[in-house]
PQR file with spaces between the fields and no chain letter, atoms N, CA, C, O and H, PARSE charges and radii, in Angstrom:
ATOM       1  N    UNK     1     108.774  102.178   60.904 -0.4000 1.5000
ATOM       2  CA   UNK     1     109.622  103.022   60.094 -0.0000 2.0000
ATOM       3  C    UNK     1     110.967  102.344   59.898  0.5500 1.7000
ATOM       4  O    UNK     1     111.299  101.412   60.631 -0.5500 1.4000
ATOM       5  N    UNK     2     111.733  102.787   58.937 -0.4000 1.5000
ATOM       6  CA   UNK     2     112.827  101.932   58.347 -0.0000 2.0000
ATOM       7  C    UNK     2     113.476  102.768   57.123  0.5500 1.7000
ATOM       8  O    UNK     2     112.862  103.032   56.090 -0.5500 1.4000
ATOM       9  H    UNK     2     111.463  103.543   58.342  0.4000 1.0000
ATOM      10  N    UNK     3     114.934  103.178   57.422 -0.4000 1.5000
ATOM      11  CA   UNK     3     115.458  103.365   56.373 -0.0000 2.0000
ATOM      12  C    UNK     3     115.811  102.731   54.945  0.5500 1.7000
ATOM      13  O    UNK     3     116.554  101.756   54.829 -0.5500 1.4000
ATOM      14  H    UNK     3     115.433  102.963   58.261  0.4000 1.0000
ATOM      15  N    UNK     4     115.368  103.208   54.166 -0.4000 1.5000
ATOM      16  CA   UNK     4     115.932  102.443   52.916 -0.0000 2.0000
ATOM      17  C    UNK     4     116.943  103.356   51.923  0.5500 1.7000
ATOM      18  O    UNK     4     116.508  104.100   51.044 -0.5500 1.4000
ATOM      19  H    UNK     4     114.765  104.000   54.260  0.4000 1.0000
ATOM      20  N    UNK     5     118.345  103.167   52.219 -0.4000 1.5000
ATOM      21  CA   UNK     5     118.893  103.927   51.301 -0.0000 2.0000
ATOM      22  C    UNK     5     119.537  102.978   50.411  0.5500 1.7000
ATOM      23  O    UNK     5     119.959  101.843   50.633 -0.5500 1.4000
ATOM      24  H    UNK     5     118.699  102.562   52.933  0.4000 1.0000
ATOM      25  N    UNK     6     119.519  103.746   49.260 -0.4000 1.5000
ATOM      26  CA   UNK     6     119.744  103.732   47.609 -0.0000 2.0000
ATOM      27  C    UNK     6     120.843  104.429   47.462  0.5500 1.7000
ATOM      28  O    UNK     6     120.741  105.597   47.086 -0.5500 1.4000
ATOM      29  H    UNK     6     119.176  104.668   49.079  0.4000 1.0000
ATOM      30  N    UNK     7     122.109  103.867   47.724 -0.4000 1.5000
ATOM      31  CA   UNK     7     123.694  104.162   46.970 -0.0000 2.0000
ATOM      32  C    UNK     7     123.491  104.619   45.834  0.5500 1.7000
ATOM      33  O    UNK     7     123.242  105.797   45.575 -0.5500 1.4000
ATOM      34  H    UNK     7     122.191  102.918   48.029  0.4000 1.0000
ATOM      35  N    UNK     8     123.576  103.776   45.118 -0.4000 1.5000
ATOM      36  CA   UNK     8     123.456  104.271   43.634 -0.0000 2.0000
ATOM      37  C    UNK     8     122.983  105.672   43.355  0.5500 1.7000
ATOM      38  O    UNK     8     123.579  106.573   42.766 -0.5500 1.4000
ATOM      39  H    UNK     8     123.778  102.820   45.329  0.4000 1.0000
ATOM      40  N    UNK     9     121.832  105.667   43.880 -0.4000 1.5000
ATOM      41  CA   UNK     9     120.860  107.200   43.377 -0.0000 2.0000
ATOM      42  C    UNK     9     121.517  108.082   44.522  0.5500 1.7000
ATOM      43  O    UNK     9     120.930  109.163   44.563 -0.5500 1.4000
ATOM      44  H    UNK     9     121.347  104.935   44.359  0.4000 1.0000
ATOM      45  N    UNK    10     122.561  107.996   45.497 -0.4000 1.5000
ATOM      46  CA   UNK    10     122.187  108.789   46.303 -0.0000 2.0000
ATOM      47  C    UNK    10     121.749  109.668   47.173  0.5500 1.7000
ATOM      48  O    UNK    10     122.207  110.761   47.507 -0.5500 1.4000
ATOM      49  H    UNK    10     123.038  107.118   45.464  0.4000 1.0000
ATOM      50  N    UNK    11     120.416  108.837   47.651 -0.4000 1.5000
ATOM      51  CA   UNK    11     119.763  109.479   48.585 -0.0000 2.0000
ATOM      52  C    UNK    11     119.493  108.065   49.644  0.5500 1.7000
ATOM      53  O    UNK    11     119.942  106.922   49.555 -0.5500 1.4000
ATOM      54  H    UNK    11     120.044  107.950   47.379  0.4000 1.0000
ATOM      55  N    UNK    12     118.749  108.571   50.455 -0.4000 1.5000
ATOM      56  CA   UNK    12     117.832  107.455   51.317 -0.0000 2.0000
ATOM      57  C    UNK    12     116.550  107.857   51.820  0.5500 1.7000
ATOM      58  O    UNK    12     116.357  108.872   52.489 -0.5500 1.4000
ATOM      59  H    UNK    12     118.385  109.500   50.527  0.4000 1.0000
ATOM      60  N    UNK    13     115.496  106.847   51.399 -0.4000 1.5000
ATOM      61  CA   UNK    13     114.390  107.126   51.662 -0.0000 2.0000
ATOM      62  C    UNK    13     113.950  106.487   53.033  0.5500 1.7000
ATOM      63  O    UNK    13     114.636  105.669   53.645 -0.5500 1.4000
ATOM      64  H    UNK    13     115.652  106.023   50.855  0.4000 1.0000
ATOM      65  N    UNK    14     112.691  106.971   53.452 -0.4000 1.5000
ATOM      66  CA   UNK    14     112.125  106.814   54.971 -0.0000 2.0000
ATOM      67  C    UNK    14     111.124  105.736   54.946  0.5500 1.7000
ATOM      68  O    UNK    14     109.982  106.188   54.860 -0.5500 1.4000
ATOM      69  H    UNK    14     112.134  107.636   52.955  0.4000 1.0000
ATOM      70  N    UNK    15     111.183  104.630   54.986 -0.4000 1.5000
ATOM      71  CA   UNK    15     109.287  103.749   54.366 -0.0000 2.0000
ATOM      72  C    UNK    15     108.727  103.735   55.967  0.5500 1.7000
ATOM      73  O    UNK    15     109.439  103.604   56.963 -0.5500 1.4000
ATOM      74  H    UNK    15     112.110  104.263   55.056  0.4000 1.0000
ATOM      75  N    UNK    16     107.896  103.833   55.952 -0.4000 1.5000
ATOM      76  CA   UNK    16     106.711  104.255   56.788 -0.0000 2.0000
ATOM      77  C    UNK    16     105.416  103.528   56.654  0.5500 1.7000
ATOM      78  O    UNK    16     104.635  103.606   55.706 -0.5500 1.4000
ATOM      79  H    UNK    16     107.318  103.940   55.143  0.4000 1.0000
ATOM      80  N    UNK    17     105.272  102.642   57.987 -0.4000 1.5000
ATOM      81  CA   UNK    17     103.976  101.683   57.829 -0.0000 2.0000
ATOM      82  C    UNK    17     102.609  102.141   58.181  0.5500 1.7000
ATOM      83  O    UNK    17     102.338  102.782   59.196 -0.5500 1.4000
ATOM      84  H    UNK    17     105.907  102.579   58.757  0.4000 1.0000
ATOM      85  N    UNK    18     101.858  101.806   57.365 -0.4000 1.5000
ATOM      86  CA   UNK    18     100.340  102.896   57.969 -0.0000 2.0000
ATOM      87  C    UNK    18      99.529  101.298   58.128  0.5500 1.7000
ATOM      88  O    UNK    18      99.954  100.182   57.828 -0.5500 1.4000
ATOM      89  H    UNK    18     102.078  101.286   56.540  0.4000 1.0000
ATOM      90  N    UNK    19      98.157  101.737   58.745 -0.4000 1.5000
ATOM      91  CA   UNK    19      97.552  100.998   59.168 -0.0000 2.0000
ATOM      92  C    UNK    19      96.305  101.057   58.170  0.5500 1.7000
ATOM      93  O    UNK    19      95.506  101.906   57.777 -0.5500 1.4000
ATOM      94  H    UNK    19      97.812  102.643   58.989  0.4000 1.0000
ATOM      95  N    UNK    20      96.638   99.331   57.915 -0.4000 1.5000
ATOM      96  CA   UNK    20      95.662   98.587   56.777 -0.0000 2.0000
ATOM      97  C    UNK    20      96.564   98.633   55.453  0.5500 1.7000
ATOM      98  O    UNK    20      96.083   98.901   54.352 -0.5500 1.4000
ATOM      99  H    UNK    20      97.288   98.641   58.233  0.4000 1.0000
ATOM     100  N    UNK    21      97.774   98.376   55.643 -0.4000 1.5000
ATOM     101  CA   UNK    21      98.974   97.691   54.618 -0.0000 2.0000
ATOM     102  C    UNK    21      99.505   98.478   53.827  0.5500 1.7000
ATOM     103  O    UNK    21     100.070   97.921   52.885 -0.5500 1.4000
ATOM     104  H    UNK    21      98.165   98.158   56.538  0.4000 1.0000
ATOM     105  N    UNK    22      99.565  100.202   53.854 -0.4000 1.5000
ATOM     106  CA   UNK    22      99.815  100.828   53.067 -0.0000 2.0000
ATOM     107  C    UNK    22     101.601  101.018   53.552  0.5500 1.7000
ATOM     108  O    UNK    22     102.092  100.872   54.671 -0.5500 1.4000
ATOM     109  H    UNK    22      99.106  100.654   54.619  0.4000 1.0000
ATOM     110  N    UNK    23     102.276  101.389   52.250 -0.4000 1.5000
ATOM     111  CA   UNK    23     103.681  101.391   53.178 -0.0000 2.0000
ATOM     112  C    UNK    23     104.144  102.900   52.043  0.5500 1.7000
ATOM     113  O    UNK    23     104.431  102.812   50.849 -0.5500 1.4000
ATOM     114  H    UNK    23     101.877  101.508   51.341  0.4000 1.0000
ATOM     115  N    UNK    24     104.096  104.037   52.778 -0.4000 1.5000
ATOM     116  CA   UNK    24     104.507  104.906   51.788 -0.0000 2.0000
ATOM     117  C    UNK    24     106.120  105.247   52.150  0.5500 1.7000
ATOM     118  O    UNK    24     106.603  105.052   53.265 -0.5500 1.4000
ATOM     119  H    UNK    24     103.863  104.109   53.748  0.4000 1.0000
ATOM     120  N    UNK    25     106.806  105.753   51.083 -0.4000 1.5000
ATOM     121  CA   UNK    25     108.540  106.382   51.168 -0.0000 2.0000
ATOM     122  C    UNK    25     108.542  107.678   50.995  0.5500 1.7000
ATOM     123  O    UNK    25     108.098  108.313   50.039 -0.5500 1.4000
ATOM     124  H    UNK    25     106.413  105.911   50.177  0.4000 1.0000
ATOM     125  N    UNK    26     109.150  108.124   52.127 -0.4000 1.5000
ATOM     126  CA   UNK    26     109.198  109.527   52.105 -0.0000 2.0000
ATOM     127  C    UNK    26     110.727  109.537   51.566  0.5500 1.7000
ATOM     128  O    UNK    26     111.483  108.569   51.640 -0.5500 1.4000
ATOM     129  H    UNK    26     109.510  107.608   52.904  0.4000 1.0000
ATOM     130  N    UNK    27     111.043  110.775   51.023 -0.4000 1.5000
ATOM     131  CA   UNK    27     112.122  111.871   51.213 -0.0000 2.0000
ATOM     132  C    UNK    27     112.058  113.102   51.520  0.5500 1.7000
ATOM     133  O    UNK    27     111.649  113.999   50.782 -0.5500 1.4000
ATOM     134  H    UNK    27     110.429  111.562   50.963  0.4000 1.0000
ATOM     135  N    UNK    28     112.539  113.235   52.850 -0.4000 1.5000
ATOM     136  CA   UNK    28     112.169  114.187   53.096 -0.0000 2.0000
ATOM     137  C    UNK    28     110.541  115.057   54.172  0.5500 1.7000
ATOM     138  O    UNK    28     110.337  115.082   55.386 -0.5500 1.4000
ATOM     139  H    UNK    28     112.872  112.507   53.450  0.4000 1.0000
ATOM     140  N    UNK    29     109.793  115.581   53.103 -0.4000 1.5000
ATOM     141  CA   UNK    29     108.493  115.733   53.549 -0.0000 2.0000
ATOM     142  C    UNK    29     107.464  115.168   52.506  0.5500 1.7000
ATOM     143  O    UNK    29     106.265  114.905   52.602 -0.5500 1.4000
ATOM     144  H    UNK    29     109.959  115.561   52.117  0.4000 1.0000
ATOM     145  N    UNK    30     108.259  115.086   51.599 -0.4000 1.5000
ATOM     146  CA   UNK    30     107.676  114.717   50.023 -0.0000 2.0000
ATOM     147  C    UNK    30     107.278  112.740   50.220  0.5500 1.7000
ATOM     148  O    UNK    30     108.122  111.956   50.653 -0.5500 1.4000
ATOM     149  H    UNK    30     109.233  115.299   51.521  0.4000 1.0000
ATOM     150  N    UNK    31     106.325  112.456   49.931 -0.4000 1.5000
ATOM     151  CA   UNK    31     105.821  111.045   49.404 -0.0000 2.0000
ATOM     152  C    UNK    31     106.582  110.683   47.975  0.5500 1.7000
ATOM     153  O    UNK    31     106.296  111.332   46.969 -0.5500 1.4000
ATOM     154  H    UNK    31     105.639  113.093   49.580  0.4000 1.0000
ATOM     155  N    UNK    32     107.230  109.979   47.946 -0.4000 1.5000
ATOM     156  CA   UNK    32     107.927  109.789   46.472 -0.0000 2.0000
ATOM     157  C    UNK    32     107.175  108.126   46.071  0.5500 1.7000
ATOM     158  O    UNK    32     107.261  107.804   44.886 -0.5500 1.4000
ATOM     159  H    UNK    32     107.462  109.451   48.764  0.4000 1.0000
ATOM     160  N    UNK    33     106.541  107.226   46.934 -0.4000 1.5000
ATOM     161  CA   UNK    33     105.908  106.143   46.583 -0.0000 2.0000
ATOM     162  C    UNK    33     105.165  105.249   47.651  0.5500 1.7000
ATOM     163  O    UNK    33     105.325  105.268   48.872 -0.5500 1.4000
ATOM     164  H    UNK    33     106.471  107.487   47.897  0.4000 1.0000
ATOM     165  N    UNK    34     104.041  104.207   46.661 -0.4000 1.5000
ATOM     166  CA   UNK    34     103.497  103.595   48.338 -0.0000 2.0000
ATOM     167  C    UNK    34     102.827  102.398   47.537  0.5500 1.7000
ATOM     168  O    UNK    34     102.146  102.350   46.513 -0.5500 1.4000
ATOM     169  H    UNK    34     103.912  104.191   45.670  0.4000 1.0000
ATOM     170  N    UNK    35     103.237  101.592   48.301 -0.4000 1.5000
ATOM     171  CA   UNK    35     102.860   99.899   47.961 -0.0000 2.0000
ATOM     172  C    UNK    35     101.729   99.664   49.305  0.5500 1.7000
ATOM     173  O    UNK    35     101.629  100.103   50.451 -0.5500 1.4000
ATOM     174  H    UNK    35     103.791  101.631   49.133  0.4000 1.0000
ATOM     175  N    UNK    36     101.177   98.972   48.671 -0.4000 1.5000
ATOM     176  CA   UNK    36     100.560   97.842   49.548 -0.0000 2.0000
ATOM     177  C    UNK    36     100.267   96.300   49.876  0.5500 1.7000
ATOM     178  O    UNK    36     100.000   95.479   48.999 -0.5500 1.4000
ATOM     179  H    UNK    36     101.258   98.615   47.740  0.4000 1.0000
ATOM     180  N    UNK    37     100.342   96.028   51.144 -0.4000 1.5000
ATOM     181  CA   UNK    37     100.474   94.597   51.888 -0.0000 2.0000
ATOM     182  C    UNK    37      98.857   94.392   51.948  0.5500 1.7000
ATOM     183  O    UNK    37      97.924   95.144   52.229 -0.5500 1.4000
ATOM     184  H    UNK    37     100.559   96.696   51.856  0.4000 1.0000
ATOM     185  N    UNK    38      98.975   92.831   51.498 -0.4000 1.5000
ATOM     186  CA   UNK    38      97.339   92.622   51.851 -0.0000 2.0000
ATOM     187  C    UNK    38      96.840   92.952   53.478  0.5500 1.7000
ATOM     188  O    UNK    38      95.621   92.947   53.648 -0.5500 1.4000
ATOM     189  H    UNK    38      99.733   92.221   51.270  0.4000 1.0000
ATOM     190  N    UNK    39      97.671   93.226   54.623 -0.4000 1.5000
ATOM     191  CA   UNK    39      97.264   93.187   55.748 -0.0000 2.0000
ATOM     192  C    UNK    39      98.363   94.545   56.223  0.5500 1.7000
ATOM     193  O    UNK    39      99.440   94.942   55.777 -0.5500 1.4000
ATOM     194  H    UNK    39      98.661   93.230   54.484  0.4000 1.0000
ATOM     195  N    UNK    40      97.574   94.932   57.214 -0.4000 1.5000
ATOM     196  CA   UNK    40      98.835   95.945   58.047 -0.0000 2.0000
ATOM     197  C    UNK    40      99.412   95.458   58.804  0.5500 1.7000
ATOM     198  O    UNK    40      99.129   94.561   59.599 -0.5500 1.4000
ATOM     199  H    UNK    40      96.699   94.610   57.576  0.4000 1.0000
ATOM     200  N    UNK    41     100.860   96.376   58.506 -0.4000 1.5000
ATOM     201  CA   UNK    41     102.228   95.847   58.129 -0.0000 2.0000
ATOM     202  C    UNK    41     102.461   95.531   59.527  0.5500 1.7000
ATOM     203  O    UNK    41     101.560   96.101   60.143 -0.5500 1.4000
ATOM     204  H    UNK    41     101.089   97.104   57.860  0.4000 1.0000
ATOM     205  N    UNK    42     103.294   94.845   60.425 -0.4000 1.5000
ATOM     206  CA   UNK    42     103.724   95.539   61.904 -0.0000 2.0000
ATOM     207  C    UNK    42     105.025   95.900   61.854  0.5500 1.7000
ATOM     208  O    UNK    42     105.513   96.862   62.446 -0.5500 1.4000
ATOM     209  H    UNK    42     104.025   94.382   59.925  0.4000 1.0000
ATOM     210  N    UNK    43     105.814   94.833   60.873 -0.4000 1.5000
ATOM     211  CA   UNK    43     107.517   94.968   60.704 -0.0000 2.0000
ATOM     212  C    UNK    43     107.978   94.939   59.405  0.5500 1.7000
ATOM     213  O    UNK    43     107.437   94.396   58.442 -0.5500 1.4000
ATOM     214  H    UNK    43     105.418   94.051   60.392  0.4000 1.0000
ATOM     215  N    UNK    44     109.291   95.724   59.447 -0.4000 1.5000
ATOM     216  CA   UNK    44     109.448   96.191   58.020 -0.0000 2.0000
ATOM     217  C    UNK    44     111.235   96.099   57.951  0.5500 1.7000
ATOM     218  O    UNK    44     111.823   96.304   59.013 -0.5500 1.4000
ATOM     219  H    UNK    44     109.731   96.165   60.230  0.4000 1.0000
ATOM     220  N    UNK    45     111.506   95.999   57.544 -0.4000 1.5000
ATOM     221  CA   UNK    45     113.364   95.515   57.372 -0.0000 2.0000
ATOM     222  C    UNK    45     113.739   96.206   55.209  0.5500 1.7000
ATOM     223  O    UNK    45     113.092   95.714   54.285 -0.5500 1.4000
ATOM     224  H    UNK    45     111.029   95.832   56.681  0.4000 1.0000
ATOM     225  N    UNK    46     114.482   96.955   55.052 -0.4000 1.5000
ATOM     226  CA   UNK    46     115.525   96.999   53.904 -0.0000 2.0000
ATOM     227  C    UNK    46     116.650   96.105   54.190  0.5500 1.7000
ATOM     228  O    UNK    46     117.263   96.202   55.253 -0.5500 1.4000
ATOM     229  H    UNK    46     115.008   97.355   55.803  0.4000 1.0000
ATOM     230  N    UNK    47     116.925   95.315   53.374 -0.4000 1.5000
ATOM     231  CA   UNK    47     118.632   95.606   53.128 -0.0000 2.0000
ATOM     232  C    UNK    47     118.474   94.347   52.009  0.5500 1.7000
ATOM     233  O    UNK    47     117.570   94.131   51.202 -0.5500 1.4000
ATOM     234  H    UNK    47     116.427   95.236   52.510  0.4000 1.0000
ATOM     235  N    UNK    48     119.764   93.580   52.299 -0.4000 1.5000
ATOM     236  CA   UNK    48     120.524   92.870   51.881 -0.0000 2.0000
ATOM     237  C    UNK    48     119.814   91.242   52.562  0.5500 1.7000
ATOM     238  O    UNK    48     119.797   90.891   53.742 -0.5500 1.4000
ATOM     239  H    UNK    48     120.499   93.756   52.955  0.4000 1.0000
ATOM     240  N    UNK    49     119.212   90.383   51.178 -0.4000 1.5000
ATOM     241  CA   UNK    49     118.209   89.221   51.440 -0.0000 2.0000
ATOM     242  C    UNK    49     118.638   88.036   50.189  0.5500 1.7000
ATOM     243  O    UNK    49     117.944   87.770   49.207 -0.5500 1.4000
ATOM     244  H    UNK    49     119.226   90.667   50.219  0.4000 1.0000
ATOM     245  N    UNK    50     119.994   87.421   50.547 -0.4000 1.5000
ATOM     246  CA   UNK    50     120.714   86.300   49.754 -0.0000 2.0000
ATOM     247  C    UNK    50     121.483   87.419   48.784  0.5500 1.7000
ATOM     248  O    UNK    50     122.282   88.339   48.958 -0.5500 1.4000
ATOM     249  H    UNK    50     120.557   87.637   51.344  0.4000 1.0000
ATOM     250  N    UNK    51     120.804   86.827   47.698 -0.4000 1.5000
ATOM     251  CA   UNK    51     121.706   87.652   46.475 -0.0000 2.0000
ATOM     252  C    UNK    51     121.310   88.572   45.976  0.5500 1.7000
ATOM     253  O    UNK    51     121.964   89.032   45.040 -0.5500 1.4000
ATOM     254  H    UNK    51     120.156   86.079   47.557  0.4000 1.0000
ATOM     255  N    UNK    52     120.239   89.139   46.334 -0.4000 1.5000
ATOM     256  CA   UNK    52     119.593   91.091   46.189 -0.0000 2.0000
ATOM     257  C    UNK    52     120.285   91.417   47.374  0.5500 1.7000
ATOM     258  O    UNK    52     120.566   90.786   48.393 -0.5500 1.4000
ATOM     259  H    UNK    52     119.707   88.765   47.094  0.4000 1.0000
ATOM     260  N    UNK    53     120.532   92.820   46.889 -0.4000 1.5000
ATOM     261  CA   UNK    53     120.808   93.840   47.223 -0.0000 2.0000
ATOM     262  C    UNK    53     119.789   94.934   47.856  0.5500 1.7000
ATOM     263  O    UNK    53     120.029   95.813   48.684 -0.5500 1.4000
ATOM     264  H    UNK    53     120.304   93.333   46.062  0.4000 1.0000
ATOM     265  N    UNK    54     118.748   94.646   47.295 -0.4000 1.5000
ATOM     266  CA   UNK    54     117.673   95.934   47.930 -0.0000 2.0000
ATOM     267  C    UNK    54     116.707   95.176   47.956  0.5500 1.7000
ATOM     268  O    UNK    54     116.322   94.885   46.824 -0.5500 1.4000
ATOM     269  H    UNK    54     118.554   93.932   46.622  0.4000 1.0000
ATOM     270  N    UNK    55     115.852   94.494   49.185 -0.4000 1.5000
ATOM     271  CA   UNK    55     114.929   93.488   49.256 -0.0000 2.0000
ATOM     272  C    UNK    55     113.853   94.884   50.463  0.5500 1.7000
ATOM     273  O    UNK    55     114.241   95.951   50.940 -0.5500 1.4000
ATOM     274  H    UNK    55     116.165   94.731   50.105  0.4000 1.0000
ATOM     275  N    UNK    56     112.970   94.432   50.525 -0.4000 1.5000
ATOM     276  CA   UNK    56     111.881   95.214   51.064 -0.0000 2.0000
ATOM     277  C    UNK    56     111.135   93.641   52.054  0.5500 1.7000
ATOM     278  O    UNK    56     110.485   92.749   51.508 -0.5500 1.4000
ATOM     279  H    UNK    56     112.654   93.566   50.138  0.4000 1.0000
ATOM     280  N    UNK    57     111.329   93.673   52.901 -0.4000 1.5000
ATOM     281  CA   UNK    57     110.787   92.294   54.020 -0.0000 2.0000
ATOM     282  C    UNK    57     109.525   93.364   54.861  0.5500 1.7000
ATOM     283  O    UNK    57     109.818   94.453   55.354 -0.5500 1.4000
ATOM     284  H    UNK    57     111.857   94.398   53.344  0.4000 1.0000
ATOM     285  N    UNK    58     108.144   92.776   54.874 -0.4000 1.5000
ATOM     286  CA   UNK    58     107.193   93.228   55.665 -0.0000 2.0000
ATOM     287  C    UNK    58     106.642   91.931   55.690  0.5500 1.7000
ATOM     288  O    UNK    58     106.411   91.089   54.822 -0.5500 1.4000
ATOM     289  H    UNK    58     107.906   91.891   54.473  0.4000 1.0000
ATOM     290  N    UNK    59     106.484   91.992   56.974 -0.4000 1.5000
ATOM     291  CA   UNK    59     105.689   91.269   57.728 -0.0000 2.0000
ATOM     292  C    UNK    59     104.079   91.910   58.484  0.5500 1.7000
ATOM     293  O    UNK    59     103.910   93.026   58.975 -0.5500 1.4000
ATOM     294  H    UNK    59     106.671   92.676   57.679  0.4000 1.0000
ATOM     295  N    UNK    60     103.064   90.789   58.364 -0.4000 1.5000
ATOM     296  CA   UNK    60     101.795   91.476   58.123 -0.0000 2.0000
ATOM     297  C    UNK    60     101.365   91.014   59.351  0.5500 1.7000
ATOM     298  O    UNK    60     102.212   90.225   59.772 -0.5500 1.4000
ATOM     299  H    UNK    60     103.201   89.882   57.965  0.4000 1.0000
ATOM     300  N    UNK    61     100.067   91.187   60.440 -0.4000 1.5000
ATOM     301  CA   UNK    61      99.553   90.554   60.862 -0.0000 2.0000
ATOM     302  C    UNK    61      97.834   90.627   60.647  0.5500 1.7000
ATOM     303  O    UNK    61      97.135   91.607   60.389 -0.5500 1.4000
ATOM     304  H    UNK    61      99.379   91.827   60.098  0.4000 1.0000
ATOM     305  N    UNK    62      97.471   89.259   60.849 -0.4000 1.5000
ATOM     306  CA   UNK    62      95.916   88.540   60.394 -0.0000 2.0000
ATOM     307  C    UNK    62      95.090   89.338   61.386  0.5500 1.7000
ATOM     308  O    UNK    62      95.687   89.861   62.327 -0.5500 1.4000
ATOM     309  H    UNK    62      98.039   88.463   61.059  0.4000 1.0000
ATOM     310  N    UNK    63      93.913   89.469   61.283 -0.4000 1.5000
ATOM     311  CA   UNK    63      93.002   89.269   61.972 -0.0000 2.0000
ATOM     312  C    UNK    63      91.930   88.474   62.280  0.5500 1.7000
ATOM     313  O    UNK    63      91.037   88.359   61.441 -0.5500 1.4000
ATOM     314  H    UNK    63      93.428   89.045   60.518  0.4000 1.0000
ATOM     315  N    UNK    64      91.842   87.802   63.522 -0.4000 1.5000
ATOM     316  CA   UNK    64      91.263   86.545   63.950 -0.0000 2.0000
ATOM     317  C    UNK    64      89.731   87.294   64.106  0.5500 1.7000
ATOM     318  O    UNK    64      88.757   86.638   64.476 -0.5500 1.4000
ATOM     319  H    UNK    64      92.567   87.895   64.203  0.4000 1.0000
């Protein structure tokens, strides 16, 4: 889990790693979106990545 807040829009959303690469954003209780990683996720970081401003970093792990 990992905050991601959005200045601009003012709010901040919740991203939330599920198992087998799904990464949904809550607000709230509400699902507002959900990407997926070819692998499930273990680590997950928002912020600030060089010269973006709102970068999304997940890191996956393989299975041997």
């Amino acid at each position: 889990m990992a905050p991601v807040p959005l200045h601009h829009l003012g709010l901040t959303l919740v991203a939330v790693a599920l198992t087998g690469g799904s990464v949904s954003f809550y607000s709230g209780c509400q699902v507002i979106d959900t990407v997926t990683a070819p692998d499930t996720v273990s680590a997950l970081l928002f912020g600030r990545f060089g010269q973006e401003d709102h970068s999304l970093v997940l890191v996956t792990i393989s299975k041997i």
